[in-house]
TORBA-198417 format. One record per atom (N, C-alpha, C): x, y, z. Coordinates in steps of 0.02 Angstrom, whole numbers, padded with zeros to 5 digits, always signed. Each point is the difference from the previous one (the first is absolute). Example, Ala and Ser with C-alpha at 12.3 -4.5 7.8 and 13.67 -1.06 7.14 Angstrom:
BEGIN
+00660-00284+00390/-00045+00059+00000/+00045+00060+00000/-00018+00053-00036/+00042+00059+00003/-00039+00055+00037/
This chain:
BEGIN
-01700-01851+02570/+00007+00072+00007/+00061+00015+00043/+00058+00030-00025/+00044+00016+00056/-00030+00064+00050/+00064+00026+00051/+00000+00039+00038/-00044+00064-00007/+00038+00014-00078/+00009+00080-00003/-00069-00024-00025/-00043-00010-00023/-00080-00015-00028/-00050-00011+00060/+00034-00025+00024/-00060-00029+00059/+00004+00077+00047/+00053+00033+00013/-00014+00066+00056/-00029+00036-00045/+00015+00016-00072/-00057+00056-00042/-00076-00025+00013/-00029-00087+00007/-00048-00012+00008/-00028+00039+00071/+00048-00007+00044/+00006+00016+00073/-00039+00061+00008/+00024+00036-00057/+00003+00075-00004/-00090+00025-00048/+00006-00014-00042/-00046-00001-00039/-00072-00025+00047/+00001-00061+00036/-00035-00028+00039/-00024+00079+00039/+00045+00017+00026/-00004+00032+00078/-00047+00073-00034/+00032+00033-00059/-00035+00050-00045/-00082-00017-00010/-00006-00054-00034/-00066-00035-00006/-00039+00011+00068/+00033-00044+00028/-00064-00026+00067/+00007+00084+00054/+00058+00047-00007/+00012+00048+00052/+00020-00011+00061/+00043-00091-00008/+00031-00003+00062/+00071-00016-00024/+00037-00013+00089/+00064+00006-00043/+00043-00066+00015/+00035-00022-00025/+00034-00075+00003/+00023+00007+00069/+00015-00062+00039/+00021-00008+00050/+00080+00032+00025/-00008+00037+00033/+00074+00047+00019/+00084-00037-00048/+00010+00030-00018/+00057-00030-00029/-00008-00041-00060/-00050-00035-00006/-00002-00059-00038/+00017+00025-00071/-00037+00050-00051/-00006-00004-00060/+00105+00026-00019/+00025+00058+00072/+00058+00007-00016/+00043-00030+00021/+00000-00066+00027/+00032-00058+00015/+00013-00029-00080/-00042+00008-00034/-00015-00056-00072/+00037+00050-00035/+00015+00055+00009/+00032+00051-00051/+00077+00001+00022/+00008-00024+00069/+00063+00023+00026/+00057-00054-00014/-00062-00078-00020/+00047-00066-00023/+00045+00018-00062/-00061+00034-00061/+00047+00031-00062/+00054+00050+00001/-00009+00035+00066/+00070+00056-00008/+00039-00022+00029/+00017-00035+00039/+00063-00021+00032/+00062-00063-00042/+00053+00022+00006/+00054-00026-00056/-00010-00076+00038/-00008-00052-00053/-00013-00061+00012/+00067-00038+00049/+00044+00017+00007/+00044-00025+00065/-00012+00025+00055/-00032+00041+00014/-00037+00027+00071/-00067-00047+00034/-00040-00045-00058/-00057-00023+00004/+00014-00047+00031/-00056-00039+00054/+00019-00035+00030/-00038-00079-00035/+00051-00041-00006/-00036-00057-00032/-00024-00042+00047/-00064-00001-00021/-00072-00047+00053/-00001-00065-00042/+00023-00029-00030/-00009-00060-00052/-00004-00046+00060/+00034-00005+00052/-00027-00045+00033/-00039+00016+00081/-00022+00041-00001/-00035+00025+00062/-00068-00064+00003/-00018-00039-00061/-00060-00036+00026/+00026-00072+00028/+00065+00005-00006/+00041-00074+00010/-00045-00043+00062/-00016+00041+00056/-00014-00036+00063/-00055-00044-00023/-00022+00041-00043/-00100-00028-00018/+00003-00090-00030/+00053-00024-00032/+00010-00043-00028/-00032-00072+00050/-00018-00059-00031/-00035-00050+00059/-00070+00027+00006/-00002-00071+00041/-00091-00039+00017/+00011+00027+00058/-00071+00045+00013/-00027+00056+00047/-00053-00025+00035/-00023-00004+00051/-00061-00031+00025/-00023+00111+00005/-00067+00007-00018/-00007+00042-00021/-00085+00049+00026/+00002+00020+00062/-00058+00021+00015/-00057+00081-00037/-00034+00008-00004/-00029+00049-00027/-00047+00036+00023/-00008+00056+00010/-00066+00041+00036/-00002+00057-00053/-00078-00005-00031/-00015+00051-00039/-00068+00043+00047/+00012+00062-00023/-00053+00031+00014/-00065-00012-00065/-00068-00013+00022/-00032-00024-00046/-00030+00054-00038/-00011+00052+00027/-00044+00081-00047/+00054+00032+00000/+00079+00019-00039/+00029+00055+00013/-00026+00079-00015/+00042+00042+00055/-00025+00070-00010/-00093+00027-00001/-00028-00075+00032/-00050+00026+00015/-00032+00001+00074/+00051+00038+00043/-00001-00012+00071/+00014-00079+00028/+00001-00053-00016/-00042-00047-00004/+00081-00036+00062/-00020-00031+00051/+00038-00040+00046/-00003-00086+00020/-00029-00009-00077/-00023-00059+00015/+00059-00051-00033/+00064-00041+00027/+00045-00012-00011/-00017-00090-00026/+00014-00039-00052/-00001-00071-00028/+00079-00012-00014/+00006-00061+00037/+00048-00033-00004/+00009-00069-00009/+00050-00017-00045/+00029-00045-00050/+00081-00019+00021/-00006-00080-00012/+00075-00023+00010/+00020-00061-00046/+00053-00004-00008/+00032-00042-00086/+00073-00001+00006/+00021-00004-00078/+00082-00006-00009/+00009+00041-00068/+00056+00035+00016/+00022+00016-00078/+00067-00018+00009/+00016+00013-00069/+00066-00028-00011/+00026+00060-00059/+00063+00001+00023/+00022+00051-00048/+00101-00042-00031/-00013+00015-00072/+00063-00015-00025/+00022+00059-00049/+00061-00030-00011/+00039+00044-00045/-00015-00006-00074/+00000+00062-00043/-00004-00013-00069/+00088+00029-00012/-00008-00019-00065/+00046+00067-00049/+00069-00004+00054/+00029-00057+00040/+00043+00022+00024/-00005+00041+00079/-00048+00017+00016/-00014+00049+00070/-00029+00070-00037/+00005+00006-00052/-00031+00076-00020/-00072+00011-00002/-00037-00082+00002/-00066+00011+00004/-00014-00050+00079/-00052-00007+00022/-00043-00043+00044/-00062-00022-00025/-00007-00053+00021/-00103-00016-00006/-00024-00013+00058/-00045+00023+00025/-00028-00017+00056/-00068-00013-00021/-00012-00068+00051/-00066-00043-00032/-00016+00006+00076/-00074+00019+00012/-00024-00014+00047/-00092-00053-00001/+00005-00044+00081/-00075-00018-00028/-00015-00005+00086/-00058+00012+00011/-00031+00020+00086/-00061+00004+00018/-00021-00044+00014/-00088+00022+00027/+00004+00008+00079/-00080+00016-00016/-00033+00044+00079/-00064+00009-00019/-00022+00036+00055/-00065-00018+00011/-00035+00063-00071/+00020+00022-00029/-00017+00061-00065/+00014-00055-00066/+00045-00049+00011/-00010-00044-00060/+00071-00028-00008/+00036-00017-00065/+00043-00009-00035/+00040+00045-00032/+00064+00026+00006/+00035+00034-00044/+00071-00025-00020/+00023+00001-00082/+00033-00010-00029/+00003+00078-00038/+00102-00017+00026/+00022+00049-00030/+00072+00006-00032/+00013+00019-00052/+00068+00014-00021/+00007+00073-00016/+00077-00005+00026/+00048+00063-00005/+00048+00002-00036/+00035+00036-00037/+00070+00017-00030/+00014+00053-00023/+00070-00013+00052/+00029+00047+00025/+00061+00020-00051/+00005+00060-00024/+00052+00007-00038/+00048+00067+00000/+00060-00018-00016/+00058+00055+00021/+00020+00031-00037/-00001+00075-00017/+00022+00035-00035/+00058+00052-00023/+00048-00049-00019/+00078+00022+00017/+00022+00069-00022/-00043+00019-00033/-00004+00084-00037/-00022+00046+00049/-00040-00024+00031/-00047+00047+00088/+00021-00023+00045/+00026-00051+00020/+00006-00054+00036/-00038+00003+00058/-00069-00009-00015/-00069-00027+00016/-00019-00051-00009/-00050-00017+00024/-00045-00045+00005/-00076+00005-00030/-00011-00061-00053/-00071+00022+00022/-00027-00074+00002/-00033+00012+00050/-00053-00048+00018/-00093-00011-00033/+00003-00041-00039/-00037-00032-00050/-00079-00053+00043/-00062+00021-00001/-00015-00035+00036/-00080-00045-00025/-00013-00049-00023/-00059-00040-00005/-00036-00046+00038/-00062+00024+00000/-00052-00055+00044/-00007-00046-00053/-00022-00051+00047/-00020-00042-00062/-00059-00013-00018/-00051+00047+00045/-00077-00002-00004/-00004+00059-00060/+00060+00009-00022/-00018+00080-00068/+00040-00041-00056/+00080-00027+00023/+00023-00002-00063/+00033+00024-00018/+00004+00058+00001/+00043+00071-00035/+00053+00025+00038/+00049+00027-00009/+00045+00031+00038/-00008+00077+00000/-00007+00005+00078/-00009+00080+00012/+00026+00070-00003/-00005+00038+00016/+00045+00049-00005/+00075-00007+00047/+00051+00028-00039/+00044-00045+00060/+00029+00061+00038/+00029-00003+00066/+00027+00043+00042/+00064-00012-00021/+00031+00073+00022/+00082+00010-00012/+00039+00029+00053/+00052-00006+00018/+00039+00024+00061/+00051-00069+00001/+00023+00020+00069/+00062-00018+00025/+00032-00002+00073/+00038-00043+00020/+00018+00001+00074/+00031+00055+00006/+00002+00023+00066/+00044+00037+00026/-00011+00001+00093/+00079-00026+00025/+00001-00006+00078/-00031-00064+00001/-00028-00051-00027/-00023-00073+00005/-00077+00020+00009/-00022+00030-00034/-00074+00008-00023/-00011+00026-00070/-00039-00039-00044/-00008+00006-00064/-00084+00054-00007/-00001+00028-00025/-00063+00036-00008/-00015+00031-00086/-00067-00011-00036/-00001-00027-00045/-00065+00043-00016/-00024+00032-00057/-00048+00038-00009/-00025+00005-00078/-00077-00005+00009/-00015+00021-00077/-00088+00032+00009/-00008+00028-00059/-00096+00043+00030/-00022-00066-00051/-00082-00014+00002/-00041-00054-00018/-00058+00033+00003/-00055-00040-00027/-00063+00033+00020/-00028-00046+00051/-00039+00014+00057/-00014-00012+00046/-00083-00002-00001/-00058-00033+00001/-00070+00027-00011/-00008+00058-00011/+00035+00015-00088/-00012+00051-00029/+00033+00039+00007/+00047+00015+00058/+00045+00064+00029/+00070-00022-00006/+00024+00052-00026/+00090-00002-00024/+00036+00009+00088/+00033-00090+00024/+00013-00002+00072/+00092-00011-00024/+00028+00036+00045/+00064-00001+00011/+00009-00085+00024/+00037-00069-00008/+00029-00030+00030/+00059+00001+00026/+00017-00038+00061/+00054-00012+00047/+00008-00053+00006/+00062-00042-00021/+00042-00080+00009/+00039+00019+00066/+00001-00038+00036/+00062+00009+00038/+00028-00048+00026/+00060-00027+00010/+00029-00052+00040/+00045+00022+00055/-00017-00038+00053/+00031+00016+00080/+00028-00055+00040/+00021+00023+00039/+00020-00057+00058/+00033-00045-00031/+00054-00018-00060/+00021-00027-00024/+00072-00048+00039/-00029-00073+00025/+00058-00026+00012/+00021-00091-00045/+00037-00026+00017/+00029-00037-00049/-00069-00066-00022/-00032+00012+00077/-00069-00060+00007/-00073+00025-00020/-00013+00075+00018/-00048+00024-00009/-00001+00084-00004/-00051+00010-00037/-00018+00072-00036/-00068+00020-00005/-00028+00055-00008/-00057+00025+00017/-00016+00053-00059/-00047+00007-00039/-00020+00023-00066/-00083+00033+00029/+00017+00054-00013/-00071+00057-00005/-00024+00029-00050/-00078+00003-00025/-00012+00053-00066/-00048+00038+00039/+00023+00059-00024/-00042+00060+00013/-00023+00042-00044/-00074+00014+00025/-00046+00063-00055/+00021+00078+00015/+00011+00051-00043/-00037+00061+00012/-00027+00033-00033/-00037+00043+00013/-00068+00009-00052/+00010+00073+00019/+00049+00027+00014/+00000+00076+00040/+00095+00022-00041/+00009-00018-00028/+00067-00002-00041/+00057-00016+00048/-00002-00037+00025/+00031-00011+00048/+00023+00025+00079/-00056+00059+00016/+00009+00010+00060/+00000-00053+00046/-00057-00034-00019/-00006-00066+00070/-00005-00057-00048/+00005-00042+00023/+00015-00060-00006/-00073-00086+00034/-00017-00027-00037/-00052-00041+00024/+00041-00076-00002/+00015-00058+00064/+00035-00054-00048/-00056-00042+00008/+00002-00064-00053/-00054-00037-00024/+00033-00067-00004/+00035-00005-00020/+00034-00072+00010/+00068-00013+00016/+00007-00043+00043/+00072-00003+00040/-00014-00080+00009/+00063-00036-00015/+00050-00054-00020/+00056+00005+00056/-00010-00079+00036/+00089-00013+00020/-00001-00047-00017/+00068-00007+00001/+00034-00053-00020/+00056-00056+00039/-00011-00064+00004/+00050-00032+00050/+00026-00055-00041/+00057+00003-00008/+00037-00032-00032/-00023-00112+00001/-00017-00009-00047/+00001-00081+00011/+00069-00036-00025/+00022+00017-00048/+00046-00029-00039/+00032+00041-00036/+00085+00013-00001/+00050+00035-00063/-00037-00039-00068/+00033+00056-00041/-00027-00023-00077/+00066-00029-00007/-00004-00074-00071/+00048-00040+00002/+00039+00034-00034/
């Protein structure tokens, strides 16, 4: 789905449920198509740092959006390489803790027409690849959005990447169930560099 599709979803969404997309967001996705493509800023390599074996910690919240403060944590490795030249990534992750085992892949792909991102994401306890989030860096933070259903309820998601330095980086997802007034985060990832990719 490009840009201009996904903010009409944005929109349509917000009509439906009677809330409204997260400030800016749906005319962020409209504002990629109007601007004369030498003005756009090319992100093709904004995921460059991510590349390499990550020693890779995890804290999920276990009930999201249901008050719930009860935090499980998980630690592992992923590894992320290049496809297609740098236009795509895969990120493979695998991590236990005391909630269990998780295996996961990502791919990440660049969209030289939006010049976005979207981030592609499968457990491997499902199989399937999920709905994927879309966005883009800006100022050295990437932030990334798509709605899903949530136990039944149409929930705004939030990707985000922070604290980005050449060794380590820090990745947040967040719920909102209020169209984005507030914000709930549920799982947060760092990352410490073990090894450059060859």
């Amino acid at each position: 789905m490009n840009s201009f599709a996904r903010s009409i979803v944005f929109l349509l969404f917000g009509i439906l449920s009677g809330v409204q997309p997260p400030q800016g967001l749906a005319l962020s996705f409209l504002a990629v198509n109007t601007q004369p493509a030498q003005e756009q800023r090319d992100g093709q390599h904004d995921f460059d740092f991510n590349f390499g074996r990550w020693k890779t910690h995890i804290s999920r919240l276990q009930h999201p959006l249901a008050k719930s403060t009860t935090w499980v944590q998980y630690d592992g490795i992923s590894v992320v390489s290049k496809v297609w030249d740098g236009r795509a990534r895969l990120f493979e992750l695998e991590a236990d803790g005391s909630a269990g085992h998780i295996e996961g892949l990502g791919l990440r792909l660049y969209n030289p027409r939006s010049h976005q991102w979207s981030l592609n994401w499968a457990n491997g306890a499902k199989g399937v690849i999920e709905t994927p989030n879309v966005g883009e860096f800006s100022n050295g933070r990437g932030e990334f959005f798509d709605c899903e259903l949530f136990s039944g309820k149409l929930v705004f998601v939030r990707n985000s990447f922070s604290d980005v330095t050449k060794d380590s980086s820090r990745f947040e997802q967040a719920f909102s169930d209020d169209g984005g007034k507030t914000w709930e985060t549920n799982w947060i990832m760092t990352f410490t560099r073990m090894e450059d990719s060859p």
